[in-house]
Every structure is written in C-alpha cells, then in structure tokens.
C-alpha positions, -999 to 999 in steps of 0.1 A, spaced: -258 -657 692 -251 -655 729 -237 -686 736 -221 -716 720 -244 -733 695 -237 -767 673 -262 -766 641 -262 -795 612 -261 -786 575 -284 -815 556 -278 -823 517 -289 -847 494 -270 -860 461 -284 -885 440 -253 -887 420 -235 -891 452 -261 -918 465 -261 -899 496 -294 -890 512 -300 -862 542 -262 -863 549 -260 -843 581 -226 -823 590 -225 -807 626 -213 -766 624 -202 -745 654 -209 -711 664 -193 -702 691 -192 -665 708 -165 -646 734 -172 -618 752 -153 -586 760 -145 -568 789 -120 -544 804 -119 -524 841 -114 -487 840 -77 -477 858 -65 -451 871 -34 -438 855 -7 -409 858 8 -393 829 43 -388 841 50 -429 838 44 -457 814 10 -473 817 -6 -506 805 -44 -510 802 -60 -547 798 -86 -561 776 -102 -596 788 -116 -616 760 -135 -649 779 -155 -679 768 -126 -690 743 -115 -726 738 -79 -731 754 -53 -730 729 -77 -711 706 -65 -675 718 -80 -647 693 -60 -617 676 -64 -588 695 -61 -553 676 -57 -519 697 -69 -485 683 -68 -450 697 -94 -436 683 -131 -455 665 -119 -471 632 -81 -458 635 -52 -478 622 -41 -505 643 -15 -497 667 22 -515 670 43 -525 695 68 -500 679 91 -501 714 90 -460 716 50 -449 718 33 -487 725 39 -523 733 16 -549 728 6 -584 744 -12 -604 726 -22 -628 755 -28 -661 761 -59 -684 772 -62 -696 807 -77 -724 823 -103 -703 829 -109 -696 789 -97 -656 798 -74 -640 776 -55 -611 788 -44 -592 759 -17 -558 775 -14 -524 757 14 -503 769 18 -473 769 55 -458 768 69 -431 783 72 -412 754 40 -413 744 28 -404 779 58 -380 789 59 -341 793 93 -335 781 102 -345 741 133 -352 726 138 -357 691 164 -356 666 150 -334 638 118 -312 637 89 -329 640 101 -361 640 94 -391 666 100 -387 703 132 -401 714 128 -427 743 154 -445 767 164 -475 748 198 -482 766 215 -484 736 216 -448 715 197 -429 745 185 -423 780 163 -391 788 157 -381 821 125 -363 826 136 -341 855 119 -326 886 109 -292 894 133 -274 918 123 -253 945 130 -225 923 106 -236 892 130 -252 873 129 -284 864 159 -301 841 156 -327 814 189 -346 804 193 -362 767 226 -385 774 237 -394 741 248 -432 742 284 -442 728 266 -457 688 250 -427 681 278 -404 693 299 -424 666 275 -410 639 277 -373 647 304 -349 634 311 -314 645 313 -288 644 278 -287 663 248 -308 664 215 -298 670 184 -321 682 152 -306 693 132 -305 730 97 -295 734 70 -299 764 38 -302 778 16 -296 807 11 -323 827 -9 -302 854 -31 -296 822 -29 -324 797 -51 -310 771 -30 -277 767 -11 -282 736 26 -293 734 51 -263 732 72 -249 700 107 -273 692 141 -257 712 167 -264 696 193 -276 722 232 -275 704 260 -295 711 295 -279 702 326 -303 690 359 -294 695 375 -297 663 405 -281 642 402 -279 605 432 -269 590 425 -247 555 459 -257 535 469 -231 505 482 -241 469 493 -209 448 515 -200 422 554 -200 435 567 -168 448 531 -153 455 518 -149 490 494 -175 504 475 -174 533 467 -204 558 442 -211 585 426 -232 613 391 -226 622 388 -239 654 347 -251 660 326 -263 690 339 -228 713 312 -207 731 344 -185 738 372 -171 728 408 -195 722 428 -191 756 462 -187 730 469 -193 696 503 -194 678 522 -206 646 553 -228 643 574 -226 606 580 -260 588 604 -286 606 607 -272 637 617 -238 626 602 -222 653 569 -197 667 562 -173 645 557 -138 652 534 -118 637 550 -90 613 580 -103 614 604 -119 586 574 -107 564 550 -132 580 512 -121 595 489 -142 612 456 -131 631 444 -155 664 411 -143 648 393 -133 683 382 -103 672 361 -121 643 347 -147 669 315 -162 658 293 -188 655 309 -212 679 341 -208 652 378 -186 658 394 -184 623 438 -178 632 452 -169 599 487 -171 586 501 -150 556 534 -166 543 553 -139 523 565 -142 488 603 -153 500 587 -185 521 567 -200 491 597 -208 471 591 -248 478 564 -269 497 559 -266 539 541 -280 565 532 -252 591 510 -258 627 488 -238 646 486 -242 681 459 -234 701 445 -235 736 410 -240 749 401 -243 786 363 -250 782 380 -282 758 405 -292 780 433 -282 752 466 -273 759 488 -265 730 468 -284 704 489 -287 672 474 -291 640 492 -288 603 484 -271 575 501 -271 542 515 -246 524 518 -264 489 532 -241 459 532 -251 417 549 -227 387 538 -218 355 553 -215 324 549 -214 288 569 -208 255 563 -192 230 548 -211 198 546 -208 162 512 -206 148 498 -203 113 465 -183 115 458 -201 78 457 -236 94 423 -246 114 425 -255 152 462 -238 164 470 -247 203 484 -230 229 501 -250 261 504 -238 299 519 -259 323 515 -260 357 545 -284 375 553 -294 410 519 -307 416 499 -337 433 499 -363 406 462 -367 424 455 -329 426 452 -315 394 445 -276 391 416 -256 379 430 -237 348 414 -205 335 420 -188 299 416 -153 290 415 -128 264 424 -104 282 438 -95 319 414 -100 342 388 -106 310 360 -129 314 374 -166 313 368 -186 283 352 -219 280 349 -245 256 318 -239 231 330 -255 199 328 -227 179 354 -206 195 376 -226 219 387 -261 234 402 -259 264 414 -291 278 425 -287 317 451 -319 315 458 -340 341 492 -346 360 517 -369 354 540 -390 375 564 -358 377 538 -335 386 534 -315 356 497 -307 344 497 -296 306 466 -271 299 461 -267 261 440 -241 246 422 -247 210 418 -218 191 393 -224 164 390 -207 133 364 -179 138 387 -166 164 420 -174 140 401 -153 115 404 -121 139 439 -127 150 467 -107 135 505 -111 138 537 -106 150 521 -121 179 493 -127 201 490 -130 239 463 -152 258 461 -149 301 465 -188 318 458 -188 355 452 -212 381 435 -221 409 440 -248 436 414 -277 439 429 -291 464 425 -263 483 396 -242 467 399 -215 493 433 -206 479 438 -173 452 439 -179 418 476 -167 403 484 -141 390 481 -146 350 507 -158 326 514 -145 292 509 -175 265 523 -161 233 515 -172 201 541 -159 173 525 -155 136 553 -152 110 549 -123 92 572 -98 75 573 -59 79 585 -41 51 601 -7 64 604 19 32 627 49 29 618 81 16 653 101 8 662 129 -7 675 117 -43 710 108 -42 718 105 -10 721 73 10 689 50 19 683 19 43 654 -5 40 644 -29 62 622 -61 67 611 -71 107 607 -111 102 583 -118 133 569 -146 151 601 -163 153 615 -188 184 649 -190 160 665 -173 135 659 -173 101 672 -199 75 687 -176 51 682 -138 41 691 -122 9 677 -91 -13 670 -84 -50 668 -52 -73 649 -35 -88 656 -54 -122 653 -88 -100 693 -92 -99 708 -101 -61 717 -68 -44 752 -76 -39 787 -57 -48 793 -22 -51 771 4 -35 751 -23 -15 755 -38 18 732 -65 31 729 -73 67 709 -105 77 704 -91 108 700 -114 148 669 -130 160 659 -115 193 630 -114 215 608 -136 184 619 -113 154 646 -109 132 654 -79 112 677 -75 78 688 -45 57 696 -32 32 719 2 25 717 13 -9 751 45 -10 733 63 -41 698 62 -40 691 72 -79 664 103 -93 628 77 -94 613 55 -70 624 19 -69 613 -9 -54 634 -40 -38 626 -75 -27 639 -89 4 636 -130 5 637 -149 35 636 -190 46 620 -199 83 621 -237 90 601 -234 119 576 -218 98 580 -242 67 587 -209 47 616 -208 15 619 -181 -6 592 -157 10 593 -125 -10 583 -92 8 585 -58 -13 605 -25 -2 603 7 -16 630 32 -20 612 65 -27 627 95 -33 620 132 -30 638 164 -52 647 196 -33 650 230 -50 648 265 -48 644 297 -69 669 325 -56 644 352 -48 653 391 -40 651 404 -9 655 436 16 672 432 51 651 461 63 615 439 64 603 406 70 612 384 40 600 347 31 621 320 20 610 288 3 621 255 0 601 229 -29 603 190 -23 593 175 -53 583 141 -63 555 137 -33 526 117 -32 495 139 -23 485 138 16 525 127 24 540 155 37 578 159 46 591 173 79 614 202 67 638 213 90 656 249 89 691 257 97 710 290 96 743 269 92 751 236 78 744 215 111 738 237 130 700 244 152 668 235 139 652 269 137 619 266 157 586 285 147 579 317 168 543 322 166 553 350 194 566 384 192 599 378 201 602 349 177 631 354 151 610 333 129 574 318 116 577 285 96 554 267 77 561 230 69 534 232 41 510 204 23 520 183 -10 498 199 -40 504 182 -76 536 164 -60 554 195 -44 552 206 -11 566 241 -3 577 254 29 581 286 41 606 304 67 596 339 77 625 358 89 613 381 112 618 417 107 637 421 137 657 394 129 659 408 91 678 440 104 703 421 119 716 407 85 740 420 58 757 414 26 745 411 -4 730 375 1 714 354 27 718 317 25 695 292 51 698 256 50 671 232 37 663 195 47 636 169 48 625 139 65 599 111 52 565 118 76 556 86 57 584 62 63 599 83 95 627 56 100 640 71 68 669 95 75 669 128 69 683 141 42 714 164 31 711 200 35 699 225 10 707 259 2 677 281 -5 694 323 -14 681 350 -9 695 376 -31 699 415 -14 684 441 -38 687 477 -43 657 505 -42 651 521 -81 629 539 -101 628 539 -138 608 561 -157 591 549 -189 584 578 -213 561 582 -238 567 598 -276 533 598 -294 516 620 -320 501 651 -307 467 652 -295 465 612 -292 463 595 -257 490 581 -238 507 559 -212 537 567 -188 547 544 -163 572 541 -135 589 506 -125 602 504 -89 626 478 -85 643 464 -58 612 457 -34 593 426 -22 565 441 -9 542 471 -23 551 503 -21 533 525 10 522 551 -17 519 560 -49 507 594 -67 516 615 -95 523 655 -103 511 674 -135 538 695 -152 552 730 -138 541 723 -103 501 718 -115 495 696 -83 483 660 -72 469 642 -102 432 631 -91 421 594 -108 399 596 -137 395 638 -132 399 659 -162 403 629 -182 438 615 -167 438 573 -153 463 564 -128 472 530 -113 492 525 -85 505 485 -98 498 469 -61 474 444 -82 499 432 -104 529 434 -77 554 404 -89 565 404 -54 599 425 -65 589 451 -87 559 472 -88 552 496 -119 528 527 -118 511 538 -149 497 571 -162 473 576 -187 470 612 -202 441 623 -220 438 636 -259 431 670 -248 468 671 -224 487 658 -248 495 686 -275 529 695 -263 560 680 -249 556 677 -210 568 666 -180 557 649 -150 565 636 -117 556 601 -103 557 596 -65 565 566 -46 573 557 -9 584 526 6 587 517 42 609 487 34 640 508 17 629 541 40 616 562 13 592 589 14 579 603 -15 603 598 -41 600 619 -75 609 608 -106 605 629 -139 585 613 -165 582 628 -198 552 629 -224 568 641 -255 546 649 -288 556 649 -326 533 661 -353 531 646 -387 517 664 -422 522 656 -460 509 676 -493 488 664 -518 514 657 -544 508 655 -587 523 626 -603 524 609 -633 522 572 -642 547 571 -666 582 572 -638 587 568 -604 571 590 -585 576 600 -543 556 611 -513 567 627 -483 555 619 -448 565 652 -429 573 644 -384 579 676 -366 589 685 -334 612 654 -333 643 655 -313 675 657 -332 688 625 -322 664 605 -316 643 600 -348 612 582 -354 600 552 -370 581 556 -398 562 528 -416 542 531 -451 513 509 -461 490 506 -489 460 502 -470 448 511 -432 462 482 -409 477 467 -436 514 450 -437 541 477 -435 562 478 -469 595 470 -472 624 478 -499 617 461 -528 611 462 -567 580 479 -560 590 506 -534 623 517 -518 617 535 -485 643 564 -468 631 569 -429 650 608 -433 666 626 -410 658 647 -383 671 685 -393 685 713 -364 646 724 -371 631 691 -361 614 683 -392 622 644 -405 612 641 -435 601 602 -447 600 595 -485 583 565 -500 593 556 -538 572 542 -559 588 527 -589 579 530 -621 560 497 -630 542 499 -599 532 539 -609 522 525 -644 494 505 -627 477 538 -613 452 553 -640 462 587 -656 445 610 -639 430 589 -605 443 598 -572 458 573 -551 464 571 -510 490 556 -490 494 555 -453 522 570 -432 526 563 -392 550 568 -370 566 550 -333 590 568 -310 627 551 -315 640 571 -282 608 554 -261 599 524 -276 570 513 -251 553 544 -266 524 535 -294 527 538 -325 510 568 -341 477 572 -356 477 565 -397 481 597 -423 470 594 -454 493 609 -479 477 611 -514 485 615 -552 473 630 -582 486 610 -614 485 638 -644 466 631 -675 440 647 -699 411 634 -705 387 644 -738 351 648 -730 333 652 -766 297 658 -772 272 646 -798 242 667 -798 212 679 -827 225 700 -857 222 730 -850 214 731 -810 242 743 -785 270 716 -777 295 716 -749 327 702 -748 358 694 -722 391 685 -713 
C-alpha cells in the first residue's frame, strides 16, 4: 500500500443470472510531510503540514494535536487557528496551524484566576506585551475596549497578570497579580427613621487611592452648607477612616430637622478624578408611629393588636418588629403563640402592622392592661436605626373592688376601679347589703369620670353599722358588651375599747388599746395621740424617747397595742388621771380612713397597806397577810418582824412560811402572806410586815399585823330524855366587842344547825371577862330519842366575826349523859352466890 492500486471484486449469483460479475475498487494512498522551522516565542507562529498524492478537489481533513493521542485542537481565535488547506495542481495540500500570541506570549492577562489568557481581539481588548527598559523594567498594558468597559461597575475591578520566561521557556509561569482598577463613584446611603429621632446620612465615595480634596453638605432646597456642630447638625468628611479605596462623609440631622421629608447633598472634590464639587443627594425620609389603645377579651381566642406606621412609600413598606418587652427578643410568627402580619402601604402611605395574640399567650395575660413594644426599621434604607419602641396597649375590662375597714360607726367609702376602658361607662349604680339600691339617706353614689382607660365609682356609706357588710356595685360597658356586671364590696368593721387601768406618775406605766372584730394575720395601724388631733406619738426605742409603742398582732380577733410612757416622761404628768388618744387604720384595705379617736384612761392611784388579821383557836396554824394597793409593779421588798422586836422572820425556820405575792402580782395590788406555826400561836400577838416600793418612794414600810387566839372548853353535862336539855360551848379570851361565830353540828363536818323545832341556838355574849358562852337547845322530842342512860356528842366550832378571813376553828365535842337506871338481875344455882346491880 504505497501507491495507488485499482483491484476487482468478482461474484457470482445464480438467482441474479449473473456470472463472475467484476467491480473495479480503489486504494489510493497520500503521504505526509512537514519542514522543521525555526520560531521565536515572543510572536505568533504558524507551522505547515503537506499532505501530497491527493486527487484535486479531494482535499482530506486534517486534525492537529499537541501532544500523541491528545484532543484535537480548534481554531478557538485566542490559543490556535487553523487552515484546513486546499489541493493544488500539484495534488499538495497545505493544511496551517497557528499559533497565537497568547498561547506563545510571556505576559498573561486574564479576567479571573485561572481562567483563559486574554488576547488582542480589537473589540473587548488589546494587550501590549512591553519591552524591557534600560532599567529592567519592562511594562505590559491591558487597554480595556469601550463593550467590555460597559459591563464593569465600581467601585473596583480586578483582572489578573502573570509571566514567563522567555530567556527560559521551560521555567514555569509565575503566581496571578492582581492588577485593580478604581471607579469613581458616589453612593449616597439615604436614612428612613421614626419622626423626631436623629438620622444619620452618608456618601461613600469609591475608586480613591487618596484622600477627598474637600467635602461638604448642603440642607434641602438650597438652604445652604452645612457646618458641622452647628444648628445641632454633625457631619464627618470621613478622612480619618480612609480605606479600602472608600472615604465614608457622614451627616447627623438632629431631632428638630426630621420633622418632614429632605433631600440633602454632599459635595465632594477629587483631583486624582478630575471632580470638582461633585453633588450627589441623599434622602433623609422620616414615617410616625402610632397606636390606640384597644379593648380585648382574654376569654375570646385570637385578640389583635395594630401599629401603624404613616407617611411612607406606598412601594417601601417597613420592617416591623414586636416585643414583649423593651428591648426583649422580637417575636415571630410560630402559630402557637403569635401572628404577626407586617401590612403593606396604602395609597396614603399608611402601613398597618397587626399582632395575633393566640390563646396560650391570652391564657397568661392579666388585666387592666397590657403593653406590647412595636418598632420599625427602614427597608428602603436597611442601614438606617430601628425606632425607638411604641407602647401598643391592650385594655382588659376588669373591675377592682376597693374594701373599707372602719372603726364601727363612723363613716366608710368603697370603691370599684372599672379598667380597660377607651370610654366611659354605660351606667353605674350600687346595692345593699339586703340587695335594695343604695340610694337616699345616709348614702351617696358617685359614678365617677373615665380617665386614662379606667373609671372609678363610690360609694359613702355616713354610719357604717356594728358587723361586716358587704355591697354590690353594678356596672354596663358597651365597648366591652358588658350590662349589669356585679362586683362585691366589703364594708368591715373593727370595735375599739379599753379597760381603765391604775397607774403611778412616778414609773413607767403601759396603756392599751383593744380593736376587736379582726381577722387573724390583719393587723391595724394604731396611731397615738396625747390630744385629740394632735401628733402621732412616735416609738423611741432610744433613751431619750418619751415613749415605746407596740402596734401588736390580731389573736382570736383582737389585737392590742401598747404605749409605754416613759418614766421620764411619767414624772412629768399629774392629776388624778391620764387620758391618750386611740385610733386605727385598715393595714388590709389601707385606702380605708382612719378612724375616730379613742380614749384609753389611766386612772392615778394611791400607795396602801392593809393588814389582814387572823383570830383562830389557840394552838392551831394560821395565816396573816398584808395587801398593798395602789401599785402596778411589784414591790422592791418584802419581809416580816416577830412580835416585841424578835427580828427578821427567816422562810420555813422554826416553822413559820412567808410569801412575798410577786407570783400572783395582779399588776395593781400585791398581798404578802404569813403563815404561823401551831407551836407560835398560843397567845394574842403582834407582828410587823415590811414592804418597799420604788414606784411610790417607800422604804420599808411597817404595818402591824395581829394573830389573835381564843380558847374554847365545855363540861360533860347529865341530862335526861324526858325535857329539853342544853349544852354549853365555852370561847375565852374573846374580845368584848367582837364576838365569835359559833356553829353546832351533829356530826364532824356535818351541816351546821339552825333554829328549828329540833334545836334553838343562842351565839352568847362576850362578858368584861371574855368568856362567851354558846348554848345549844335540844328540845324535848328530839331529847326523847336519846336512850336513858347513853351519852350523846355534839360538835361546837368557832370563826372570828372581827377577822373574817381567819379559819374557822377546829371541832369540840361537847357531850351528854341522859340519866336513867338500869336493873341488872341475876339467875344463878340455889344456893351458890348471886350478884346483882343497878
């Protein structure tokens, strides 16, 4: 197969009729060739590959490759062109690889990194490769053709420039540079913020590799260059934060300029731009917020809440943000919790934001009212502060019952607070106790004015009476679709009382004042006064304090408070009583007033001892006491003397039992007691108790307490059963004046006897001896039930009548012999001895 070559293909078909049918088939052959060239790599350069021996007009299809079995190059127009070629007369074809500049260059331009060389099209790019100055440099340009400048924006573009040695082709080709072109450009930052707020403006000024020449700001319609700082304004050229190609000039409009919508510039200068007094405008665009209160029923699923945001872009709606709380989290709409729909703006600029509260949340929500935080934010110009947060207020009607707590009797107001209200109420009345309207004499009802979402009414009862009560105010809110609501008041009422209670004016004494008719844990504030209206007395915990007072706590539905007077304030007083005023005020309703004054007395008292003697049989045990009055604390001392000067009776020695009485002290009286022994007590004696007391200035005060003794004896007497008989019970040593008390019984312990048809009784008198002689009849039919000749017992005691305290005497028994003769016979054998008796 080395040169052009006809060969026949024979067949034979019977079916066909056709027999050695011969058909002539070419092979024909080309051959390749191509001449080594020399070539530089600074310029575009074309190598040739000859085909020959081909038929003219039969030209073959030529494929290039840079490397055995790589893909098929293109003529892209950037790395390669190819020429196909046609065949000569000659049967050469000529087929022309080119090779571009790019693809043979040492300087690279491209537009990204890594991506395809640029090349010089003429259209979007020319590059020049540069020569190497004397110095080593060598300068490649990128221009940038008109169509692709069209597609570039500022405020810098970047494309990329690498390189290669051309001295040494195989070294490899150098790391990307990025080479930047800056635009000039002014982007104006506009502001949108809540009216009356300050906003701040800017230009950033881009494409600068230095600083503006000048920068200034000119008010809305001509109104003039700023300056900085003054007529509140502030504006910063921004040199000092020059970067990145940028300068940022500021502009902070105070709180008096963003009343309404303006248009401000900023001028600036560049030299490296060419600009002189470049003027762009910004806008200073302000919207207001407002809201009104609503009426919301916490019962009823999905209650709304509405903030509206006006003077706005009908295209430019703001972003909207609800809160809790101030400066709380913003909410968003889960489904569970909240809706929030931002709202769009109408035709006259107004943007409606509602907020769904759902019931979960309702559930937690309590009245008069609740408060949610709207805010917004620009979107037209995002760089612009949110505002400051509005107060959306929703008003849940409720009603407040305010109770009283009086003293009883005096005057009482009770009031309801109807809240969550935009208007007043409907109509307001009250009821009584018994259900009847609270109208006429001794009440007056006042419906009260709505203000600021509530409405309160009252009720003055003149006379409040001596139990609690309980009233009904009744109220109708339209707005709230409420008739008739009913809301229960109490009147309570507390007593006030005192018992008088003695004092001294020479030691600290305690007054007390009771309120009745508490509830446990309720307590009243008690207030003291020395004189009706006059200065709350205050509690001196310190020295110099004239007083301590103690407000006290409610036990079983009485709370007493105490007021101390001092001792040196004590001293000060005189007369023979001190009055203090009294008064109280509810700590449980503390609107309540408080109430009319009380007088609590303290009655002045005198220092005394009384002596309590004793009269008792002789040789018995007894008690003799002392009773000091006139005191409200214990005494300082307390002893007591024997008789005739025998000295300091010693507790429990030689028998004797003194008790000084501090344990029983009944806080104005304290009474001393001796107890004198069996074995002391056989004669009439006297002795001395002892007291002192630092209240009344007393030291050791005697006071002569007698024991006195009687002595009491009666005969055996004989009697007989047949008429009334008498016994004698026989006193002694009884004073002449003072006789005893004698009682008779039958039996030891028994009831005393009394006149009657049984017994007649004569207590005696007491003779110039001191003998009193008692005599106890016993009558006839009473003697005849005594057998002749028994003895019979009765019993004879006897109780001082001078000292009654003293006991009453051991019993004596006083005995009698009924007369009679008795035969005793005997019976004995004949003729023994026998003895007989009478």
């Amino acid at each position: 197969n080395n040169a052009d070559g006809t060969y026949k293909c024979v067949v034979t078909s019977s079916e066909h009729s056709k027999v050695n049918d011969e058909t002539d088939v070419e092979s024909n052959v080309f051959t390749m060739t191509s001449a080594e060239k020399d070539v530089t790599l600074s310029i575009e350069q074309t190598l040739i590959c000859t085909i020959s021996n081909l038929d003219a007009g039969q030209p073959v299809v030529v494929t290039w490759r840079e490397t055995a079995d790589g893909d098929p190059l293109t003529g892209d127009g950037t790395n390669y062109d190819i020429v196909q070629g046609t065949v000569d007369g000659d049967g050469d074809q000529n087929s022309i690889l080119t090779i571009k500049q790019n693809k043979i260059s040492y300087v690279f331009w491209r537009e990204t990194t890594n991506g395809d060389p640029l090349s010089s099209d003429g259209t979007n790019y020319d590059i020049a490769q540069g020569t190497v100055s004397a110095g080593g440099i060598q300068n490649s340009v990128l221009t940038i053709k008109t169509p692709k400048l069209d597609t570039l924006s500022g405020p810098s573009f970047t494309y990329k420039c690498s390189a290669r040695s051309s001295q040494y082709p195989e070294s490899d080709e150098s790391t990307q540079l990025d080479v930047v072109g800056n635009v000039f450009g002014v982007e104006p930052k506009g502001s949108e913020v809540l009216s009356g707020t300050l906003a701040t403006i800017s230009c950033v000024v881009t494409g600068l590799t230095q600083v503006l020449d000048s920068v200034s700001w000119e008010k809305p319609n001509n109104g003039g260059t700023i300056s900085s700082d003054a007529d509140g304004f502030i504006f910063d050229n921004g040199q000092a934060d020059f970067g990145s190609n940028t300068q940022t000039t500021t502009l902070i409009i105070p709180i008096d300029q963003t009343a309404s919508d303006g248009t401000y510039k900023c001028v600036v200068t560049s030299n490296e731009h060419n600009k002189l007094n470049d003027e762009t405008e910004v806008e200073s665009k302000v919207f207001i917020m407002s809201s009104s209160p609503k009426s919301v029923d916490l019962d009823v699923p999905d209650q709304t809440l509405t903030c509206t945001i006006g003077d706005l872009d009908a295209s430019q709606p703001v972003d909207v943000f609800w809160r809790e709380t101030t400066n709380g989290d913003p909410l968003s709409s889960d489904g569970t919790n909240y809706d929030i729909a931002q709202g769009t703006v109408s035709a006259g600029g107004i943007q409606n934001s509602v907020l769904t509260i759902k019931t979960p949340i309702l559930n937690t929500l309590t009245g008069p009212s609740f408060t949610y935080k709207c805010s917004a934010r620009s979107s037209q110009y995002p760089e612009s502060d949110e505002s400051t947060q509005l107060d959306v207020v929703g008003n849940v009607f409720g009603v407040e019952a305010k109770h009283s707590e009086v003293r009883s009797g005096d005057p009482a107001t009770l009031e309801c607070v109807v809240t969550g209200l935009t208007g007043g109420l409907q109509s307001v009345s009250w009821k009584k106790p018994d259900g009847s309207a609270a109208t006429g004499s001794g009440y007056t009802v006042d419906s009260g004015n709505y203000e600021n979402g509530s409405q309160t009414t009252t009720l003055t009862i003149d006379q409040t009476g001596a139990v609690d009560e309980t009233y009904t105010c009744v109220v109708s809110s339209t707005e709230h679709g409420v008739t008739d609501h009913e809301t229960s008041v109490n009147s309570d009422i507390f007593t006030m009382s005192s018992q008088p209670k003695d004092v001294t004016l020479s030691v600290a004494q305690t007054l007390t004042c009771t309120i009745g008719n508490l509830d446990d844990g309720n307590e009243v504030n008690v207030f003291w006064r020395e004189t009706a209206g006059g200065t709350v007395l205050v509690d001196g915990d310190d020295a110099d304090g004239d007083y301590d007072i103690e407000q006290g706590t409610v036990l079983n539905g009485e709370q007493n408070s105490l007021l101390t007077i001092k001792q040196n304030k004590i001293t000060t007083l005189t007369g023979t009583s001190i009055t203090y005023k009294c008064s109280a005020k509810s700590g449980r309703y503390p609107r309540s007033a408080e109430s009319t004054e009380f007088d609590v007395v303290g009655n002045v008292v005198t220092f005394g001892v009384e002596a309590k003697h004793s009269e008792v049989l002789s040789g018995t045990e007894t008690t003799i006491s002392c009773v000091v009055t006139g005191l409200t604390e214990v005494l300082q001392s307390v002893s007591w003397e024997k008789p005739n000067g025998g000295g300091i009776i010693d507790s429990n020695v030689d028998g004797f039992t003194f008790d000084s009485g501090q344990t029983d002290f009944d806080g104005s009286s304290q009474t001393t007691t001796l107890t004198i022994p069996t074995t002391e007590n056989n004669a009439d004696r006297t002795y001395k108790c002892v007291v002192s007391s630092i209240e009344h200035n007393i030291q050791d005060r005697e006071t002569d307490v007698l024991s006195k003794v009687f002595i009491m004896s009666s005969d055996e007497k004989a009697v007989t059963n047949e008429v009334s008989q008498t016994l004698t019970c026989i006193i002694s040593d009884v004073d002449s004046a003072h006789k005893v008390v004698v009682s008779w019984r039958e039996t030891s312990g028994g009831t005393p006897l009394t006149d009657n048809d049984d017994y007649s009784i004569d207590q005696g008198i007491v003779s110039d001896e001191g003998i009193q002689n008692s005599v106890l009849t016993i009558e006839a039919d009473k003697m005849k039930k005594f057998a002749t000749g028994s003895t019979f017992t009765y019993k004879c005691s006897a109780r001082s009548s001078q000292y009654s305290e003293s006991a009453e005497s051991t019993e004596l028994d006083v005995v009698g012999n009924v007369f009679g003769v008795e035969p005793k016979g005997s019976e004995v054998l004949s003729g023994t001895l026998a003895t007989i008796s009478c």
